[in-house]
C-alpha positions in Angstrom: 0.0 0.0 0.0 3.4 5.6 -3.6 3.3 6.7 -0.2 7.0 7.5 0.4 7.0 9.4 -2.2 3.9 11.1 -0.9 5.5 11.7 2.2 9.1 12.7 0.6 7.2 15.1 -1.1 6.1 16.3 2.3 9.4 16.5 3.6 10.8 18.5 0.3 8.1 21.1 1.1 9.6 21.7 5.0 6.2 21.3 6.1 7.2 18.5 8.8 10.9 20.0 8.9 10.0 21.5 12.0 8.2 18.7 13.6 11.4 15.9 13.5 13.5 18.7 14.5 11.6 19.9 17.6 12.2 16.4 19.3 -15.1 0.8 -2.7 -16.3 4.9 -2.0 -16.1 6.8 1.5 -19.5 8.1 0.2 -18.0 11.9 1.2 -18.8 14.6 -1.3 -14.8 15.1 -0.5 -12.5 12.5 0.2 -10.5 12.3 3.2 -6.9 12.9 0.2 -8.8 16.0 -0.5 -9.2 17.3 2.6 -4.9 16.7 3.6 -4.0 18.1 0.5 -6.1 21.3 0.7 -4.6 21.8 4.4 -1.1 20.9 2.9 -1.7 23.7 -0.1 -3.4 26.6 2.1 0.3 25.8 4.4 2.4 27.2 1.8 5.9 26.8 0.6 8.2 25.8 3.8 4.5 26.2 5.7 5.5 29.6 5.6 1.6 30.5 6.4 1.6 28.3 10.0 2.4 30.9 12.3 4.2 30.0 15.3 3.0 30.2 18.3 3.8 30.5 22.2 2.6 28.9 24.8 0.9 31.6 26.7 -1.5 31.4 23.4 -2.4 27.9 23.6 -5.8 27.3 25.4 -6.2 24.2 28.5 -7.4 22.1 26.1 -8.3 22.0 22.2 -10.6 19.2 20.4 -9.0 18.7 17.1 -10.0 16.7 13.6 -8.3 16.0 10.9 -6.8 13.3 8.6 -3.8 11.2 8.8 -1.5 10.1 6.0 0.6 6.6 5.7 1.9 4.4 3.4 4.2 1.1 3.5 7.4 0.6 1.3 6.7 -2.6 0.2 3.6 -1.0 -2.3 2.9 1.9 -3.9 0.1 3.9 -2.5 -0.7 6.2 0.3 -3.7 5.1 2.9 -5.5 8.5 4.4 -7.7 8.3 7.7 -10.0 10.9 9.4 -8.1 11.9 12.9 -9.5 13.3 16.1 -7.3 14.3 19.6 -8.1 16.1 22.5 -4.9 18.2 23.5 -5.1 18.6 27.2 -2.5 21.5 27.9 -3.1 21.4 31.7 -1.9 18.2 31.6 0.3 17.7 28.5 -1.2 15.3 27.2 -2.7 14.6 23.4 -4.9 11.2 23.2 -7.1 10.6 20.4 -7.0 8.2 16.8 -7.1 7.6 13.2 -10.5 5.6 11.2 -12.5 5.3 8.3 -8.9 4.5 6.5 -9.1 4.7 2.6 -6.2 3.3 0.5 -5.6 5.7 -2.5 -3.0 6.0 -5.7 -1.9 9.0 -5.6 -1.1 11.2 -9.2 2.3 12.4 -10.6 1.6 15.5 -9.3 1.7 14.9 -5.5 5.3 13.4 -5.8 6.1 17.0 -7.4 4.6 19.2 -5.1 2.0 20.7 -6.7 -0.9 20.6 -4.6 -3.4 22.0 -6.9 -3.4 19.1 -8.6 -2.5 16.5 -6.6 -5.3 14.0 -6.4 -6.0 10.3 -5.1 -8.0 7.5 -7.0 -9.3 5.1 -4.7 -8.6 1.9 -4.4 -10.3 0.0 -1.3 -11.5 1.1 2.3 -9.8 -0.6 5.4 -11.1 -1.2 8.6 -9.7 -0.4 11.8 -8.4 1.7 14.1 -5.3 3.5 14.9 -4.9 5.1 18.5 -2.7 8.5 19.5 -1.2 8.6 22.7 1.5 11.3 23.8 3.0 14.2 25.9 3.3 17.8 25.0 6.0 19.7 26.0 5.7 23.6 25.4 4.6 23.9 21.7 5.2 20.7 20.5 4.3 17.1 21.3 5.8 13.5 20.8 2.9 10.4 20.1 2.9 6.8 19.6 0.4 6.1 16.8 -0.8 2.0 16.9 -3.6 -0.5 15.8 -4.8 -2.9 13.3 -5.5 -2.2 10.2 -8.0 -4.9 7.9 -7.4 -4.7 4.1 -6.3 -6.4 0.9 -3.1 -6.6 -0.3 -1.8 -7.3 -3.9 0.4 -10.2 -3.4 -0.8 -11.5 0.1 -4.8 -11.4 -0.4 -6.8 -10.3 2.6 -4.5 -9.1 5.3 -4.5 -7.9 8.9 -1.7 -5.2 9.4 -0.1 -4.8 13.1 0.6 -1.0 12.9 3.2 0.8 15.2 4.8 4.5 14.9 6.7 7.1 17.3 6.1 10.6 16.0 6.8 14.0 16.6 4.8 17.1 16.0 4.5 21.1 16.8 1.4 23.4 17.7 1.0 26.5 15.1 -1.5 28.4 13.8 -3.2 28.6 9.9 -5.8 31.4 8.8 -6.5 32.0 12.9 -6.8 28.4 13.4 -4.6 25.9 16.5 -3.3 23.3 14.2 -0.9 20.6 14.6 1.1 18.7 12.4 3.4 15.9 12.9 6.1 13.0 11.5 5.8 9.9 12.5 7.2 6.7 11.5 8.0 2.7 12.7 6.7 -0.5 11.1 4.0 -2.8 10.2 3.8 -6.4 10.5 1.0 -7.5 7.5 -0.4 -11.5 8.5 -2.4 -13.4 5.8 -2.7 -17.0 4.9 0.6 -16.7 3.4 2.8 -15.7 6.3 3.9 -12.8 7.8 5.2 -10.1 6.0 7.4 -6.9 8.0 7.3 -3.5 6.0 8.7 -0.2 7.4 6.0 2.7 7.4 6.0 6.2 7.4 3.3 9.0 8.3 2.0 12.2 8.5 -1.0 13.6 11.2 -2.6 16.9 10.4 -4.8 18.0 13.2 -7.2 21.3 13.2 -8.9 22.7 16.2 
């Protein structure tokens, strides 16, 4: 399941440079893709339009919603999820998680950058659930990001992936908006009939308030 790429392409931008350096249908009118690449675009060049901030600007506690973005090296593909955290500043925590994954190919134009026409065809909906669990410290926060994930996979058939990342983020805000983004990265270990299959994979989590 181009995503690499995807996320390279992420990295190139500097939108996440910050972040490891502080530390079937959906049936939606919009898909989930849509949504990340339209926060991705309105972020700008190097995310020159997220703001930073400090932290006598950040509230006791902000409910967030947004999507996260993964993909495996083994495939060619990038698998978006919707993503919802409470940040509880008073206690520096950030708990929350990832569903209603949708696997998607993702065009020439995402591995280039430009956002405007960067788009995903889908190719199946996974079940499953990924949970968010970390600490925030200041302006910024480290997670652990973990689940199962239900799908099928081109050479294995039906699968059942064992997901588990350590990421790194940062608090900001876009057009007068808390937002966070983070990095996050660790492996998957895929079971099917055939075996069990070990695949490094690599993320991105775009939060909103």
């Amino acid at each position: 399941m181009k995503t690499f790429s995807l996320a390279a392409a992420l990295l190139a931008t500097g939108l996440l440079a910050a972040c490891s350096g502080s530390s079937g249908s959906s049936g939606r009118t919009q898909s989930n893709f849509d949504d990340a690449i339209d926060f991705i675009d309105a972020a700008g060049p190097d995310a020159e339009n997220i703001r930073s901030v400090s932290v006598d600007q950040l509230p006791n506690r902000a409910t967030m919603s947004g999507q996260m973005l993964a993909g495996m090296d083994r495939a060619e593909s990038t698998f978006v999820g919707d993503a919802t955290a409470t940040a509880n500043f008073a206690t520096g925590r950030i708990a929350g998680r990832a569903t209603n994954f949708t696997e998607y190919e993702s065009s020439d134009a995402c591995d280039s950058t430009r956002w405007s026409a960067c788009t995903g065809r889908e190719i199946q909906d996974l079940g499953g659930t990924l949970d968010i669990a970390g600490r925030i410290t200041d302006t910024t926060f480290s997670y652990d990001t973990q689940g199962k994930l239900t799908g099928t996979d081109a050479e294995l058939g039906p699968v059942v992936a064992d997901i588990h990342m350590d990421g790194v983020g940062r608090f900001g805000q876009l057009n007068n908006q808390l937002v966070a983004i983070g990095v996050q990265g660790g492996t998957a270990v895929l079971s099917s009939d055939s075996g069990r299959v070990t695949s490094e994979i690599a993320g991105v989590l775009i939060l909103s308030e």
